[in-house]
C-alpha positions as CSV (number, residue, x, y, z in Angstrom):
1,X,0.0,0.0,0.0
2,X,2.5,2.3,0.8
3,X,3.8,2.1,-3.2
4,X,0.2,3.3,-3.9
5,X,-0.3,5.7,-1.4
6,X,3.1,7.3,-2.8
7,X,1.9,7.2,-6.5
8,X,-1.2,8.7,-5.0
9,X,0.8,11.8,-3.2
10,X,2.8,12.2,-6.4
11,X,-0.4,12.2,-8.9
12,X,-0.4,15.3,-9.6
13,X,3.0,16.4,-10.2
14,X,3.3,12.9,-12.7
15,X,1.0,13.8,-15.2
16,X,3.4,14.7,-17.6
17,X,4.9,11.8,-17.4
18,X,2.1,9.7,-18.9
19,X,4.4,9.2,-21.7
20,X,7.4,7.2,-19.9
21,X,4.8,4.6,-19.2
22,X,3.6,3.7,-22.8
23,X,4.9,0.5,-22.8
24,X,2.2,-0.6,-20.5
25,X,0.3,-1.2,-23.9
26,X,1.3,-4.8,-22.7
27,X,-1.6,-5.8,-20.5
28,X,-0.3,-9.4,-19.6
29,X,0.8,-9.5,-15.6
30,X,4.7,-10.0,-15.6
31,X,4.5,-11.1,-11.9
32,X,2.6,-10.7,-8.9
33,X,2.9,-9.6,-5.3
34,X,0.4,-10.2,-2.5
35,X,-2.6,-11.1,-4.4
36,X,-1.7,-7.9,-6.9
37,X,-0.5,-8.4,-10.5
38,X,1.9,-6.0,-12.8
39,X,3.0,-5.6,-15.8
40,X,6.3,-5.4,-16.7
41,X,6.7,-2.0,-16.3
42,X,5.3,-2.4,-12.6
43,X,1.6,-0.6,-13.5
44,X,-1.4,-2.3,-11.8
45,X,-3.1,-4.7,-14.1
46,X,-5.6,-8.0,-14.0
47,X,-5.1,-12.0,-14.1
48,X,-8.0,-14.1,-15.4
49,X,-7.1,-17.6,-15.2
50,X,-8.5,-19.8,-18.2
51,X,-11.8,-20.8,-15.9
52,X,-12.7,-17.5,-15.6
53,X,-11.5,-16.7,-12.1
54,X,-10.5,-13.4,-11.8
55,X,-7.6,-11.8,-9.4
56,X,-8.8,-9.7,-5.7
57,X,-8.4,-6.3,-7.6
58,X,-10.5,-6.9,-10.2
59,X,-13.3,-7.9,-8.6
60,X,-13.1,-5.6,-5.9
61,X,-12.8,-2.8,-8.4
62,X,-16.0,-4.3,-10.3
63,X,-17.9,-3.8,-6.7
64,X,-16.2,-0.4,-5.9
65,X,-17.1,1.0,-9.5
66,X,-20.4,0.2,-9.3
67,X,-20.1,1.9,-5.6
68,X,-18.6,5.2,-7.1
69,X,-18.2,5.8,-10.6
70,X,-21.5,4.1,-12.7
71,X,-23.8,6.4,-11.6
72,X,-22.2,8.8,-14.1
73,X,-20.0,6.3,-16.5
74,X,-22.7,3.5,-16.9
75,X,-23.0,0.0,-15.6
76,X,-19.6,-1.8,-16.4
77,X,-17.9,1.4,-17.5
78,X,-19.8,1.5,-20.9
79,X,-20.3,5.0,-20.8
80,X,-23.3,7.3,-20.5
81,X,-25.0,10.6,-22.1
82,X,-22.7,12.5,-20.2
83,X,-19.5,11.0,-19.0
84,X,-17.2,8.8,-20.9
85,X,-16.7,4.6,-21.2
86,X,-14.0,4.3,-18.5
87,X,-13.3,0.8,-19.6
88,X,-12.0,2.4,-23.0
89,X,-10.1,5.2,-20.9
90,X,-8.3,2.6,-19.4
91,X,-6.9,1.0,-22.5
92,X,-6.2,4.1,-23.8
93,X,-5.2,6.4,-21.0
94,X,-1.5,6.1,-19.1
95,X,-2.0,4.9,-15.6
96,X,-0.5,8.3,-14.1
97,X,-2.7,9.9,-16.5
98,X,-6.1,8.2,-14.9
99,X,-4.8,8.9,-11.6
100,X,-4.1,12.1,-12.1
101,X,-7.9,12.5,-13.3
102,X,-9.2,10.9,-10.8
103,X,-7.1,13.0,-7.8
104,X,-7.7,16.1,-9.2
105,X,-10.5,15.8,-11.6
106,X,-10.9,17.3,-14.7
107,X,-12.9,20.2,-16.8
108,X,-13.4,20.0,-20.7
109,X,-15.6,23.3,-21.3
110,X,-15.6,24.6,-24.8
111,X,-17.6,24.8,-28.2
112,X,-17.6,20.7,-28.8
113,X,-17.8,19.6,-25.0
114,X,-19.1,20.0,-21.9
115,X,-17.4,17.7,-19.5
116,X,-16.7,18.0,-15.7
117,X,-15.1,15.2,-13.6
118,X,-14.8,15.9,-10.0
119,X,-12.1,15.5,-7.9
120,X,-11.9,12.3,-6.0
121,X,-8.8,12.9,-4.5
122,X,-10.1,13.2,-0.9
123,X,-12.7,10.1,-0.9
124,X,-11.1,7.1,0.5
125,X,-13.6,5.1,-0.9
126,X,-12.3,5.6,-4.3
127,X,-8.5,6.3,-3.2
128,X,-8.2,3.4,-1.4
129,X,-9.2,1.1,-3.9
130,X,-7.7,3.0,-6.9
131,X,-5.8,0.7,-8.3
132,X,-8.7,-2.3,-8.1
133,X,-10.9,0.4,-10.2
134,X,-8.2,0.5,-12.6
135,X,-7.4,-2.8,-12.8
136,X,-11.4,-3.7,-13.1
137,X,-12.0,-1.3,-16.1
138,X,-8.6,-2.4,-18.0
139,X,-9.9,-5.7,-18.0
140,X,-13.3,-4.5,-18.7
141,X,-11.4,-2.9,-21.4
142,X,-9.3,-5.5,-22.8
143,X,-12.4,-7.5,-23.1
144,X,-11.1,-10.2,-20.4
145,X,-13.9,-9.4,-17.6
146,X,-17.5,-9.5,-19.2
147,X,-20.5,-7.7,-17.9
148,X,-21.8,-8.3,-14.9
149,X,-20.4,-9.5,-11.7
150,X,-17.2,-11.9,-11.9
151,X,-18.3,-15.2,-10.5
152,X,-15.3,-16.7,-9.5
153,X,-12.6,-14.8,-8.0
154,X,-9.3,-15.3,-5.8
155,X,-9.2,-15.1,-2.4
156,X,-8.1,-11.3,-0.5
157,X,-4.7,-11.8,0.2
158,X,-3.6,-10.8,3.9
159,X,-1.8,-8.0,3.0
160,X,-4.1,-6.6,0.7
161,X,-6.5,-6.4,3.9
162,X,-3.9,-4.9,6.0
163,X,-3.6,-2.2,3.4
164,X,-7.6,-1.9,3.1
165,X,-7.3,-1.2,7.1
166,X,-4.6,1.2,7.4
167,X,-6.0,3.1,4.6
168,X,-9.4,3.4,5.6
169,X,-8.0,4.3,9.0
């Protein structure tokens, strides 16, 4: 957690460097820690296993999306009228780019859009599970995780609850 919770203090003053990260076009997990899985270049990302069973992050990011976000980006992170399909953001956006959004929001205003994301910097019950939203709507994005709840999923590892608790104090 503490990894996170630095990325998380830093958010802000990485956005520019969305572009040093590009080669986490490779979705695949490279190798895993604790119950978490990364890819090569140590961004957050899923693990399905070939009988559908899918890692702790992405399911709890399935349940804390639909807690947070889908009242604005749709059910599943297919979009709505008004706010965009995060599960395509995902794929397309650079990990400190998304965090950066989510921290400190973000305001499109002009002649073609109208778009306002909050700041979410200060809820914990989006910033502590940050990284399991990601993870959820990359897979939802890849096309790995379908619709709907995951029905089988890996068990919460002991440090991923330790890391829950200190960071929801």
């Amino acid at each position: 957690m503490m990894r996170v919770l630095g990325i998380l203090l830093t958010a802000g003053l990485v956005a520019g460097w969305g572009h040093m990260a590009a080669a986490q076009d490779n979705l695949a997990a490279a190798y895993s820690e604790d119950g978490r899985y990364f890819t090569e270049d140590d961004i957050p990302t899923f693990n399905v296993a070939e009988d559908g069973t899918v890692d702790w992050l992405t399911y709890s990011g399935f349940r804390r999306y639909h807690s947070e976000c889908h009242v604005c980006h749709g059910p599943e992170g297919e979009g709505s009228t008004y706010a965009p399909a995060l599960k395509k953001s995902a794929i397309d956006m650079d990990y400190y780019d998304f965090l950066d959004v989510v921290v400190n929001g973000r305001k499109k205003v002009n002649a073609s859009e109208n778009s306002v994301m909050p700041a979410f910097g200060e809820n914990p019950n989006v910033m502590c599970y940050i990284d399991d939203i990601y993870v959820y709507l990359k897979a939802r994005g890849a096309g790995v995780v379908e619709r709907g709840r995951p029905a089988k999923k890996e068990s919460k590892s002991e440090v991923i609850r330790e890391d829950e608790n200190a960071c929801l104090g």
